[in-house]
ZAVO-162958 format. One line per 3 residues: for each residue x, y, z of N, C-alpha, C. Coordinates in steps of 0.001 Angstrom, whole numbers, plus 500000, padded with zeros to 6 digits. Atoms other than C-alpha are relative to their C-alpha. Layout:
! ZAVO-162958
X:Y:Z:X:Y:Z:X:Y:Z  ...
END
This chain:
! ZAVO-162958
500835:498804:500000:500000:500000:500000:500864:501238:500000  499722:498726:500713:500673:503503:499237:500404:500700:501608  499827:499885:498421:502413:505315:502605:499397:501602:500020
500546:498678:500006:500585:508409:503332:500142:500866:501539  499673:498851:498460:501443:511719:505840:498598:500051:500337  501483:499258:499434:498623:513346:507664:499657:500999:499244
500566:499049:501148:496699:515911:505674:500264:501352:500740  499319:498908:499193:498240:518735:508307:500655:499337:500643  498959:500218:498683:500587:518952:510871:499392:499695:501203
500933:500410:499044:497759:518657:513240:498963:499339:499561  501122:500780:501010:495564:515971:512011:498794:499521:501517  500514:501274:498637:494523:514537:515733:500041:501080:501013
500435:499597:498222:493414:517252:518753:499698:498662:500637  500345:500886:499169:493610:515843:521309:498134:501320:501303  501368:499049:499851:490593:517206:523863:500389:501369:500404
500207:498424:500021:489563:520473:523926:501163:500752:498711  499075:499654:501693:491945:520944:520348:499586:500730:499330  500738:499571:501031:489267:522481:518464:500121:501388:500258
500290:498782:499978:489115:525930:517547:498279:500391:500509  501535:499571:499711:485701:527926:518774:499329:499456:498937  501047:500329:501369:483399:527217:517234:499356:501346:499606
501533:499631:499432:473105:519177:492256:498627:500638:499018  500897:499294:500674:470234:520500:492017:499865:501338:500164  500110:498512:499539:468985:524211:492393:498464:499797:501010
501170:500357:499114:466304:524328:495156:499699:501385:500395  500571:499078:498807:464334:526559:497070:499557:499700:501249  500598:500699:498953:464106:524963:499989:500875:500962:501527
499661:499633:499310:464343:526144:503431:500947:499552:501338  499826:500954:499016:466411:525253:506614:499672:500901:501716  500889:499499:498721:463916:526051:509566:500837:499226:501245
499686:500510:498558:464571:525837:513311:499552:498158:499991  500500:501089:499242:463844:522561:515289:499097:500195:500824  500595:499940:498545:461323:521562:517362:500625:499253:500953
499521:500736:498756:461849:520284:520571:500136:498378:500002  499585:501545:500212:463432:516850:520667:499299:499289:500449  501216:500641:498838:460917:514166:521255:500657:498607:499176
499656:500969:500373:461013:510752:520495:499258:499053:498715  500691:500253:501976:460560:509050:516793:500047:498387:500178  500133:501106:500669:459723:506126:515339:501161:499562:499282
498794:500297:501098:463054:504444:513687:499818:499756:498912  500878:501435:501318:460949:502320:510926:501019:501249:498913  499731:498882:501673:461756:503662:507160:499330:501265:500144
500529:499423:500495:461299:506647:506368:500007:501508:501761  499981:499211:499075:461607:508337:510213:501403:501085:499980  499376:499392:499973:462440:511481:510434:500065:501585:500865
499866:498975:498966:463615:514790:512351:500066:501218:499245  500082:498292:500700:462781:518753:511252:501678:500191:499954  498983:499243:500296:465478:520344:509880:500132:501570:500557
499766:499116:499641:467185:523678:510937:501205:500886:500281  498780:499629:499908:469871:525673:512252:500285:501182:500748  499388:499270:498929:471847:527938:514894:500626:501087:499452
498689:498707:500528:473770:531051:514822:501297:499210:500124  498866:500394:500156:477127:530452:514051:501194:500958:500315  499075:498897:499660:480351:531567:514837:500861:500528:498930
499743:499404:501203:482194:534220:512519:501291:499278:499588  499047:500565:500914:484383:533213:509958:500426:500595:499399  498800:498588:500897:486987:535451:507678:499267:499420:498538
499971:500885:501228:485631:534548:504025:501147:501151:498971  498608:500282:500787:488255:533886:501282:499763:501620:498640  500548:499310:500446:485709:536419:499117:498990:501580:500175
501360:499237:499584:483444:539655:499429:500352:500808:498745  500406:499385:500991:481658:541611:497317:499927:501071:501000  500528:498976:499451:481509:545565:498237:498562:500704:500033
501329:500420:499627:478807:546705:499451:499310:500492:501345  500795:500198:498932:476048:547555:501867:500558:498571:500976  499561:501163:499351:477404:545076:504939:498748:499708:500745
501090:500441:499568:474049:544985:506626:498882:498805:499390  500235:501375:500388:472630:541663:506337:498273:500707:499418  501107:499716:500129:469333:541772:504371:498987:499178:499133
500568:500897:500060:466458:539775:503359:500462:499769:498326  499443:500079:501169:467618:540475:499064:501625:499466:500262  498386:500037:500351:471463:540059:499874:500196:498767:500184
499730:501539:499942:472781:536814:498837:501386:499526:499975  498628:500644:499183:475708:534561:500642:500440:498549:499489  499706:500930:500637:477475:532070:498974:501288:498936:501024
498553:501189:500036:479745:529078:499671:500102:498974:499464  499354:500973:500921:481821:526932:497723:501155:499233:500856  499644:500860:499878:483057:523910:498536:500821:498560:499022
499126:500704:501215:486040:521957:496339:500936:499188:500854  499858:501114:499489:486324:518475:497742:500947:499513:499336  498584:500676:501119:488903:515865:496258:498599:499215:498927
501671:500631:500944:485190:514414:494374:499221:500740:499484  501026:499104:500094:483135:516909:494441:500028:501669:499803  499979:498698:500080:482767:520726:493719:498362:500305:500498
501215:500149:499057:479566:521920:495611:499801:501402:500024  500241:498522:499413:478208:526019:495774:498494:499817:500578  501691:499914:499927:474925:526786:497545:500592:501557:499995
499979:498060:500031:473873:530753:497400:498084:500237:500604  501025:499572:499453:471326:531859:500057:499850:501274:500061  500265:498534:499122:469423:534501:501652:499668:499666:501212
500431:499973:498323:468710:535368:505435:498299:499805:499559  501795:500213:500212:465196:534139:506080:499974:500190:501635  500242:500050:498363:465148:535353:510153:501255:499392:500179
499119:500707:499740:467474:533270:511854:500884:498962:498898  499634:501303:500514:467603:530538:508993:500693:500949:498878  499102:499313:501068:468807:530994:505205:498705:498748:499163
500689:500400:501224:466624:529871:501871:500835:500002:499148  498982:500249:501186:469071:528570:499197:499119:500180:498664  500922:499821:500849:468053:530118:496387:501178:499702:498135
499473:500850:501079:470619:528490:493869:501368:499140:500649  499192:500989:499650:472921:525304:494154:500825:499346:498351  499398:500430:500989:475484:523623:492228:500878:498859:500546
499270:500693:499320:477068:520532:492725:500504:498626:498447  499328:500718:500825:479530:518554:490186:500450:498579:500355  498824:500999:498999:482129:515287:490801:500885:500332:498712
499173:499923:500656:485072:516248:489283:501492:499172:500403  499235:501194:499849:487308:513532:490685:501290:501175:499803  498462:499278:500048:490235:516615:491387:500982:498914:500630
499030:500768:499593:491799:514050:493703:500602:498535:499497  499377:501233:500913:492078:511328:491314:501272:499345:499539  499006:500631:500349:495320:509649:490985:500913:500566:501013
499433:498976:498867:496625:512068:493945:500498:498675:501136  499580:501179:499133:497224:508630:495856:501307:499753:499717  498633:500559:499962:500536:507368:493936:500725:501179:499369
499244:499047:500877:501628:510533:492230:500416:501025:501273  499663:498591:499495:501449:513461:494886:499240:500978:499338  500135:498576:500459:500054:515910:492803:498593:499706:499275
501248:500164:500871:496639:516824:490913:500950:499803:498611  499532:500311:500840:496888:515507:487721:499432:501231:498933  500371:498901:500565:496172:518100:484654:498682:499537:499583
501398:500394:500317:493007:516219:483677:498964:500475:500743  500801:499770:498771:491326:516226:487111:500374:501863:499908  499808:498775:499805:492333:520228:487338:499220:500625:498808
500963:499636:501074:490657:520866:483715:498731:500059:500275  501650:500620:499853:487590:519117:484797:499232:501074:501386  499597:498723:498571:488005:521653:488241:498900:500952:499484
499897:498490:500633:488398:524675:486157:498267:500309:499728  501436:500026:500659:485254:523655:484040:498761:500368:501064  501017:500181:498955:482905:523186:487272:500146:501721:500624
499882:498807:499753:484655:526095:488742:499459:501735:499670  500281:498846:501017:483739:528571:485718:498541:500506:499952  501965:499689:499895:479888:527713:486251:499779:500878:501198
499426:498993:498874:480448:528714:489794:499726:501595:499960  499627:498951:500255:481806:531741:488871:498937:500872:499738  501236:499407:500741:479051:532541:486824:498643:500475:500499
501077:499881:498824:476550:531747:489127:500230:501162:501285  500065:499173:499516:478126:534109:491533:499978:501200:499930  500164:497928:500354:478210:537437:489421:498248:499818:499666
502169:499532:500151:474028:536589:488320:499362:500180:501482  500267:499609:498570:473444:536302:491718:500215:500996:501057  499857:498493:499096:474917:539394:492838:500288:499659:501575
500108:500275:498482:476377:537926:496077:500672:500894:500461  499772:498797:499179:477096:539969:498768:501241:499414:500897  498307:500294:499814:479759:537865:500529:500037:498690:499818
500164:501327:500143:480868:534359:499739:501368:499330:500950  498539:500556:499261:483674:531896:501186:500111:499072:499147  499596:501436:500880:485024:529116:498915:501571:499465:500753
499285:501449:499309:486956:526195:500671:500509:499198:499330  499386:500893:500468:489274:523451:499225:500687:499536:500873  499814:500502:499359:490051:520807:501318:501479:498613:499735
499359:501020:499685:492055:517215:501380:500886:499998:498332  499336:500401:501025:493252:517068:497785:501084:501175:499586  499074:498755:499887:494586:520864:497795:501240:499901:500877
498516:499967:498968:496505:520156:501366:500706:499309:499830  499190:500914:500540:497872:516964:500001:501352:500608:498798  499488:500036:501053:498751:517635:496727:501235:501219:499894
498984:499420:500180:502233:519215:495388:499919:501587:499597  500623:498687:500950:500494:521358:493239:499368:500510:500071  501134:499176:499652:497772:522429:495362:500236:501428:499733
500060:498688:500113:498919:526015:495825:499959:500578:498793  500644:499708:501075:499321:526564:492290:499377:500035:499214  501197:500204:501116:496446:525069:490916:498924:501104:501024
500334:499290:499570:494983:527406:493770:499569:501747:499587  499985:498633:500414:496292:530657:492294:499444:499538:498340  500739:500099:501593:495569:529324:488250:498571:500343:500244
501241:499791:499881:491809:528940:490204:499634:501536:499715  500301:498427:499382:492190:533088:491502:499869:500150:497731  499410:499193:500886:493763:534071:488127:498599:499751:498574
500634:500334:501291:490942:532100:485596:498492:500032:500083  501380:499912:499051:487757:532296:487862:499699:501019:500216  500325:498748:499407:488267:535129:490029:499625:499537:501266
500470:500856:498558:487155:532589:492956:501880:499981:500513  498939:499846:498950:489824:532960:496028:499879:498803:500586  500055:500899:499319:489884:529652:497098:501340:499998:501454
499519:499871:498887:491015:529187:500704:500474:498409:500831  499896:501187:499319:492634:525914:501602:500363:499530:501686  501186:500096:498449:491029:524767:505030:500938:498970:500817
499929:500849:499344:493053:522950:507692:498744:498907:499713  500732:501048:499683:491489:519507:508330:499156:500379:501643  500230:499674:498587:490774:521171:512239:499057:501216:499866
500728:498818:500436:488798:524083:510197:498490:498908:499051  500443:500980:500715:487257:521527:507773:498786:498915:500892  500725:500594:499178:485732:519506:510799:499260:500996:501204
501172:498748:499912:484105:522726:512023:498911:500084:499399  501570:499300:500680:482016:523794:509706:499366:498975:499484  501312:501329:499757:480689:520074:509427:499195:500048:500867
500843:499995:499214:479875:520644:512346:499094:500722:500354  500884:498683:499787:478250:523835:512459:498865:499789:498600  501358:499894:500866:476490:523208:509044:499206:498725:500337
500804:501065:499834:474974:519702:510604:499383:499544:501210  500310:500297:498916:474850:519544:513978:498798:500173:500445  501156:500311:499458:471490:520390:514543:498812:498875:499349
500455:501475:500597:470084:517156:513024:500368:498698:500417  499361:500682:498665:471991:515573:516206:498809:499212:500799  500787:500104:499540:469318:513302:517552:499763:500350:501690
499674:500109:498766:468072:514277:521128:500372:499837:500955  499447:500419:499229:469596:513450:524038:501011:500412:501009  499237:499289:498912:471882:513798:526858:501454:499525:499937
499080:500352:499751:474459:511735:526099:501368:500850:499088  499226:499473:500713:477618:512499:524466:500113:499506:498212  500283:499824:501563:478044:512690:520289:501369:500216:499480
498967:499777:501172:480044:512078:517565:499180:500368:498596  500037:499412:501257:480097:513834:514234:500924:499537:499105  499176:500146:500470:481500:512496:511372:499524:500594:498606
500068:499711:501371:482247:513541:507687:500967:499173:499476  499307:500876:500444:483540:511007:505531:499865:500598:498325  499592:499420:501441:485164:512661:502170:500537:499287:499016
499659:500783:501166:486641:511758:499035:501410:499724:500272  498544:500137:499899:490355:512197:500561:500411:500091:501444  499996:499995:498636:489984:512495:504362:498269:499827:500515
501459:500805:499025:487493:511233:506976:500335:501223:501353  499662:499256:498556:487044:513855:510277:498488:499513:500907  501037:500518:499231:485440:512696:513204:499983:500789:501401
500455:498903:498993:484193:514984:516076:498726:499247:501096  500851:500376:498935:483438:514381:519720:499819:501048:500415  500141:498303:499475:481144:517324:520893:499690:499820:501609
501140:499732:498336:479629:518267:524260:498632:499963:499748  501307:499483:499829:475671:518389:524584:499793:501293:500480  501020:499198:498800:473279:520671:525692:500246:501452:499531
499946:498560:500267:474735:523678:524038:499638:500588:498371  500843:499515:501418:472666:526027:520788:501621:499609:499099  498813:500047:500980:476760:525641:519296:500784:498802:501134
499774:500622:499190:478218:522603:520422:501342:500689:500424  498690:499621:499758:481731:522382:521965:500656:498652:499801  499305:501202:500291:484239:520416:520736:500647:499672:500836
499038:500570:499313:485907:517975:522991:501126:499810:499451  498856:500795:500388:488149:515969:520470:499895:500192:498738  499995:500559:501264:488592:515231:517306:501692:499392:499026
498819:500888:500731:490499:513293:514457:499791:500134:498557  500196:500386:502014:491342:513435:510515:500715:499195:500000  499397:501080:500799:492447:510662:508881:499999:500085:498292
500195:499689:502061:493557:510649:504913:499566:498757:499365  501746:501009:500496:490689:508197:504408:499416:500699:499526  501303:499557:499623:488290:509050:502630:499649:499387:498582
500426:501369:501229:486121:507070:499231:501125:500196:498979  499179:500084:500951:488903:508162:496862:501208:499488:500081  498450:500466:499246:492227:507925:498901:500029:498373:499909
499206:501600:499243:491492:504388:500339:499402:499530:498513  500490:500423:501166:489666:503249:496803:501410:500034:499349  498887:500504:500270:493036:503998:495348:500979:499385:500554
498506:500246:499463:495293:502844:497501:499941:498539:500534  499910:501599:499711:493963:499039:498014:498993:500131:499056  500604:500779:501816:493917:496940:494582:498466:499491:499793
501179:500265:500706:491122:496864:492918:499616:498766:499048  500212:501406:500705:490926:493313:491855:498374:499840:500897  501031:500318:499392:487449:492216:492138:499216:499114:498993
500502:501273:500828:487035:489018:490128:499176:499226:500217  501275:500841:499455:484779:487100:492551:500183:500392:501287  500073:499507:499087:483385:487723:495676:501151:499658:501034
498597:499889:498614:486455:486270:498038:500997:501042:499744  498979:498694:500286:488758:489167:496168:499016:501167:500491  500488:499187:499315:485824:491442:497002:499909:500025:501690
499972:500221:498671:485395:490715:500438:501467:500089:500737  498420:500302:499157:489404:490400:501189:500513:501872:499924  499527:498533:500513:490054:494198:499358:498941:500290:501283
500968:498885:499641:486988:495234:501567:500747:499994:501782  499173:500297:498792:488869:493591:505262:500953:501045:500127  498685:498895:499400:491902:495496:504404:499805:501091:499758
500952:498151:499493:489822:498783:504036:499935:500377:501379  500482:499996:498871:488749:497980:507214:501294:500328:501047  498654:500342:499198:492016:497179:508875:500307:501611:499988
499109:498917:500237:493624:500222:507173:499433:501337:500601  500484:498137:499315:491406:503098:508295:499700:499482:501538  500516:500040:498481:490464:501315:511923:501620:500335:500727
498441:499754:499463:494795:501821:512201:499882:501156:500123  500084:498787:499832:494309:505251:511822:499276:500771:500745  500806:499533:499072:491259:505758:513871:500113:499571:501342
499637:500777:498838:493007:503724:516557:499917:501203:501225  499789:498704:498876:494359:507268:518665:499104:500397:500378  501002:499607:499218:490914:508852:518684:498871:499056:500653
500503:500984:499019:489388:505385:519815:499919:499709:501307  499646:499859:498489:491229:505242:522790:499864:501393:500887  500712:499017:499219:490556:508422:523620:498397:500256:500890
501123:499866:499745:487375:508289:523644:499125:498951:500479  500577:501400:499931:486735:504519:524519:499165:500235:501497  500726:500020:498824:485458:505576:527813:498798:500840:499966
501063:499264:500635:482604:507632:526444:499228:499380:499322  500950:501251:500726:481631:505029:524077:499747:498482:500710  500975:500890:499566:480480:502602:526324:499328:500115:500720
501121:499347:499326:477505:504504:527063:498523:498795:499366  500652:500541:500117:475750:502259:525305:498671:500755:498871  500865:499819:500865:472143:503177:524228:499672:501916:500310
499813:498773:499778:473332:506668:525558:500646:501080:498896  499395:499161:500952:475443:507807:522754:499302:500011:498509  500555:499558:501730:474549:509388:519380:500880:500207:499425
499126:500103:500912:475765:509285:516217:499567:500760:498654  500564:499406:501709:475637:511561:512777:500836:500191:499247  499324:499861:501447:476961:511484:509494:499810:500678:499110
500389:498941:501263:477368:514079:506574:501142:499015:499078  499046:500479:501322:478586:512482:503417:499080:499440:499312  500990:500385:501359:477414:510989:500086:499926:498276:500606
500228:501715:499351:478446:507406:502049:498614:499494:500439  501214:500530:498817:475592:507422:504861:498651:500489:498941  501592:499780:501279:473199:509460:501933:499036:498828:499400
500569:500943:501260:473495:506955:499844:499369:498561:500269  500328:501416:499450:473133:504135:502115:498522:500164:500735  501693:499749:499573:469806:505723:503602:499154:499878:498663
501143:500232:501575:468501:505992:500070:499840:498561:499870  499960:501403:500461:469304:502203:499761:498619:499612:501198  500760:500340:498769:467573:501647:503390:498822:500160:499535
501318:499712:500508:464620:503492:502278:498948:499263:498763  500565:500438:500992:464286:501933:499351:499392:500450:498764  500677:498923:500647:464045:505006:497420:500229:499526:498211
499346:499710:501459:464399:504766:493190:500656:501007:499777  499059:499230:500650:466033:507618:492762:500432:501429:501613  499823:499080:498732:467762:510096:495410:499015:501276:500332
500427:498950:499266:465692:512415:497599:500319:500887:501265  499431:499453:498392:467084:514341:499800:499114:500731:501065  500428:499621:498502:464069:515827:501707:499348:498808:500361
500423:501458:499186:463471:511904:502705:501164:499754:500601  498554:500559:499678:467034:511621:503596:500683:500732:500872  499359:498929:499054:468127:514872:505297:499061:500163:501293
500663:500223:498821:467400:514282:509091:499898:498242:500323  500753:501308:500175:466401:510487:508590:500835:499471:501474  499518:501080:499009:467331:507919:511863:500046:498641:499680
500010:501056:500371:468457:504985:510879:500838:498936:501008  499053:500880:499471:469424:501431:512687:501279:499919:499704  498550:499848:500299:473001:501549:512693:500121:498602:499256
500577:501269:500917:472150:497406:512009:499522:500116:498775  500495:499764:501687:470461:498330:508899:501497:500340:498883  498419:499522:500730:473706:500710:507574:500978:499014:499631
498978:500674:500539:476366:497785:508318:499054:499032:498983  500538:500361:501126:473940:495140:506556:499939:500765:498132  499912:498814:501802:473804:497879:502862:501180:499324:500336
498529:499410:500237:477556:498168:503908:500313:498331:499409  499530:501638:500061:478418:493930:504032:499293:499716:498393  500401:500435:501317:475877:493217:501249:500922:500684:498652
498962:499318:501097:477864:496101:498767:501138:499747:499919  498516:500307:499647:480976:494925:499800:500367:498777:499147  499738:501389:501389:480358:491460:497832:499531:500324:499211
500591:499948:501827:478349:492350:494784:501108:500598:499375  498998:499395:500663:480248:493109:492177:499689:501955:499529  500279:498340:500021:480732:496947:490941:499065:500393:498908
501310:500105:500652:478250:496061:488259:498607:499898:500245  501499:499684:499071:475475:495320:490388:500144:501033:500741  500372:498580:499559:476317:497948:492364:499214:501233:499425
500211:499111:500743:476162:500423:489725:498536:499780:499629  501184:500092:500115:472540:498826:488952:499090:500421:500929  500826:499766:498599:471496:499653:492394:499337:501529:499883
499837:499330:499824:469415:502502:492812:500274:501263:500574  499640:499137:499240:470738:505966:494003:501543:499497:500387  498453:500723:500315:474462:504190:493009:500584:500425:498727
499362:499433:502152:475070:504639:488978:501495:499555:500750  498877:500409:500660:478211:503944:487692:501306:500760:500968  499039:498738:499255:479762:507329:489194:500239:499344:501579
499229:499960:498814:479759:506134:492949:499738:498285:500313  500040:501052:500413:479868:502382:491733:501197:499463:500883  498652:500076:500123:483667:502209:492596:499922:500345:501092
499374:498808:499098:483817:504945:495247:499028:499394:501364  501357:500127:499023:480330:503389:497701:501194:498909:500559  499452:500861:499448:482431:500341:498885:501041:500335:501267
498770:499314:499332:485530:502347:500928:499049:500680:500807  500791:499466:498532:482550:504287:502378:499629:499376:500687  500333:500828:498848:481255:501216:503687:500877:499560:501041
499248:500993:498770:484559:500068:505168:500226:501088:501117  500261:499456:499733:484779:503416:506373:498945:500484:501434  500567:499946:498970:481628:503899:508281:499608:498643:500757
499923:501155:498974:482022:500273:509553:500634:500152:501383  498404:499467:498564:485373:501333:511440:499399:501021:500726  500829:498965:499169:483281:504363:512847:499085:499319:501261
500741:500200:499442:480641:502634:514055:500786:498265:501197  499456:500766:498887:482966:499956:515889:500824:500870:500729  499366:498481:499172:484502:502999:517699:498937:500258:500809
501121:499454:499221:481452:504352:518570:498529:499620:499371  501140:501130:500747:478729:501906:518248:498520:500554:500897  502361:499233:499646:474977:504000:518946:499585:499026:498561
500781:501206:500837:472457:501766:517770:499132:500528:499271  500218:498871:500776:471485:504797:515763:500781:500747:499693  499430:499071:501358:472559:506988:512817:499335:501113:499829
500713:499528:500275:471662:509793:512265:500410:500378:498608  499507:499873:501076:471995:511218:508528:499782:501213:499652  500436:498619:500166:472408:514838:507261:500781:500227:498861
499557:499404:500885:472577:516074:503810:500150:501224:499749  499492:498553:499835:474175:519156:504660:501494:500041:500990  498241:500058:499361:478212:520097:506431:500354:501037:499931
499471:498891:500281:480551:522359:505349:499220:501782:499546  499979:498723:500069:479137:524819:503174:498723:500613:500716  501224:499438:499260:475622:525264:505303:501057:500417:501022
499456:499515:498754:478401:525784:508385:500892:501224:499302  499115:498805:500420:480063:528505:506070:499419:500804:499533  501671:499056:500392:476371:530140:505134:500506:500403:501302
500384:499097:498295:475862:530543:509099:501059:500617:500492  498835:499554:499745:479271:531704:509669:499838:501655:499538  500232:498677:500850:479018:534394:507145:498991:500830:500867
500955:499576:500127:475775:535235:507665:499769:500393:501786  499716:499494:498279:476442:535624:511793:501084:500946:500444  498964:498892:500114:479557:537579:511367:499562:501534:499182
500504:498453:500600:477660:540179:509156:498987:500608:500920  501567:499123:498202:474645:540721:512159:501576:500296:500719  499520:499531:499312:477893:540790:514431:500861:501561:499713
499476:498816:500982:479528:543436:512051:499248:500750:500314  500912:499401:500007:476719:545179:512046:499754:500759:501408  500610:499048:498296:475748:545603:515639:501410:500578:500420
498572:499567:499235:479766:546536:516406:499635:501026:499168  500030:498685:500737:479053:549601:513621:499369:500514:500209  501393:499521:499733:476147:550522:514642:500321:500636:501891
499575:499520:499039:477190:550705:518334:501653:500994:500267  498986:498871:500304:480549:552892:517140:499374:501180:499778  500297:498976:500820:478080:555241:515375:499339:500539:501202
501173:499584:498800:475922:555664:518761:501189:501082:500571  499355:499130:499461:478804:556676:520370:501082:501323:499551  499459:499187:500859:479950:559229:517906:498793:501389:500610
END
């Protein structure tokens, strides 16, 4: 196998480490009600919503009126090692109404396993996604945005200058995100889709080139981070980096073990940390942002084709999840790809998530999931969009005393 650094110099707080804390839709993300208790069956599910957040520097702004306002629209972009991702809201009260989205797979981190570096293909394919982007953010007239690039940027040789080619051909400032910044604003764009409770919680995001996993505190509108951990797991990394022979199911099943092996080595440190927390039993909770746990609720559900307002919020038996995970693990990548809310595209890439959130959930085994199709850039909406009210009231109280 392929020997890989940490994706920073700090990949692993230990506790208290943490800093403070498509399609096009119109859809909203309203408060919560008060946590009560659900039905698990198919199909159960929890209101969506969301907290003030804490401020964030973005990489972008447009000049401008800074007073937040119900027309002014807030963007963030998100450039995964898979994925390229913008939403562009407005303030709706507390919440935000996305009033255009964009979301590609441009496989930037593709071959970034044995080489080191983006390759010029994957960076073309970038650019391309990038350019729509772009586009989308001068019709939209945004007022401030943040764009993020994560695991394949901090890796790669060539991140920084495929960084500035981005500035120089776009006009997008991309801002490449610690892994300890990166497992923030997962948490801030998901955490309230945290099922009830008192006990203690993990957060995970499982990416195309790193995996971050977050132990919070309860009980508070913004959690607090105890711990956390990145690992350079994530469906693309470990997909390349154990052979892809898959001639009959004992080669499937043996590639899928040493998935397992390989990322539970890495998640070993924040295990033990936290091993005394996780045997709370039917006390601890558990939630996931990624296309992994999405896709495996869509399977659960039994949906034909992906929905995400059946999917965002959903509670699922953690039993159910490994079952998808074991069954995908032997079919071949042909049946997979037949499966639906799978295709061809995450045919290859669904398997590594299973070994993935296997190793998670033997860490920290709640006999519930929760699932949230939302992370980063919703935690880099509320960021924004809480730093411009705080802006605001600091100018406003300068001008009093003038």
């Amino acid at each position: 196998m392929a020997e890989f650094s940490p994706p920073d110099r700090n990949n692993g707080a230990g506790p208290k480490g943490a800093a403070k804390s498509g399609k096009v839709a119109d859809f909203r993300y309203r408060a919560p009600s008060q946590p009560e208790k659900r039905n698990r069956s198919k199909g159960s599910k929890r209101k969506s919503g969301g907290s003030n957040a804490s401020a964030a520097q973005p990489s972008f702004q447009n000049p401008g009126n800074r007073k937040p306002h119900y027309r002014q629209a807030y963007a963030a972009l998100d450039l995964g090692t898979n994925n390229c991702r913008l939403l562009i809201a407005r303030p709706t009260g507390e919440n935000f109404t996305v009033i255009d989205a964009f979301s590609r797979v441009v496989k930037l981190g593709e071959g970034l396993a044995m080489s080191g570096k983006l390759s010029d293909e994957a960076m073309d394919r970038t650019l391309g996604a990038l350019q729509v982007c772009a586009e989308k953010l001068r019709r939209r007239n945004v007022h401030l945005a943040r764009s993020v690039a994560t695991e394949a940027c901090r890796r790669a040789s060539n991140g920084p200058a495929f960084i500035e080619r981005v500035r120089e051909q776009t006009g997008i400032a991309l801002d490449i995100i610690s892994a300890q910044e990166e497992a923030r604003l997962a948490v801030l764009g998901c955490h309230i889709l945290l099922e009830g409770g008192d006990g203690p919680a993990v957060i995970f995001d499982i990416g195309g080139g790193s995996t971050e996993l977050v132990l919070i505190e309860p009980g508070e509108k913004v959690p607090h981070i105890l711990d956390w951990q990145s690992v350079p797991w994530g469906v693309v990394s470990l997909t390349d980096t154990v052979s892809a022979a898959e001639d009959n199911r004992e080669q499937r099943l043996d590639r899928y073990t040493e998935m397992r092996r390989i990322v539970s080595e890495s998640f070993a440190p924040f295990a033990q940390r936290i091993a005394k927390r996780a045997s709370g039993g039917e006390d601890i909770r558990l939630l996931g942002t990624s296309g992994t746990v999405t896709t495996l609720a869509s399977l659960h559900l039994e949906l034909p084709h992906y929905d995400r307002r059946e999917v965002d919020g959903l509670i699922v038996e953690s039993s159910s999840m490994r079952e998808i995970s074991t069954r995908l693990s032997s079919i071949s990548p042909e049946e997979r790809g037949a499966l639906p809310c799978i295709g061809n595209d995450r045919a290859e890439l669904v398997v590594a998530g299973c070994a993935i959130l296997e190793s998670i959930l033997d860490i920290w085994p709640a006999s519930r999931l929760g699932v949230a199709d939302r992370g980063i850039r919703e935690g880099i909406l509320r960021s924004l969009m809480a730093a411009d009210v705080e802006g605001e009231k600091a100018r406003q109280e300068l001008r009093n005393m003038r």
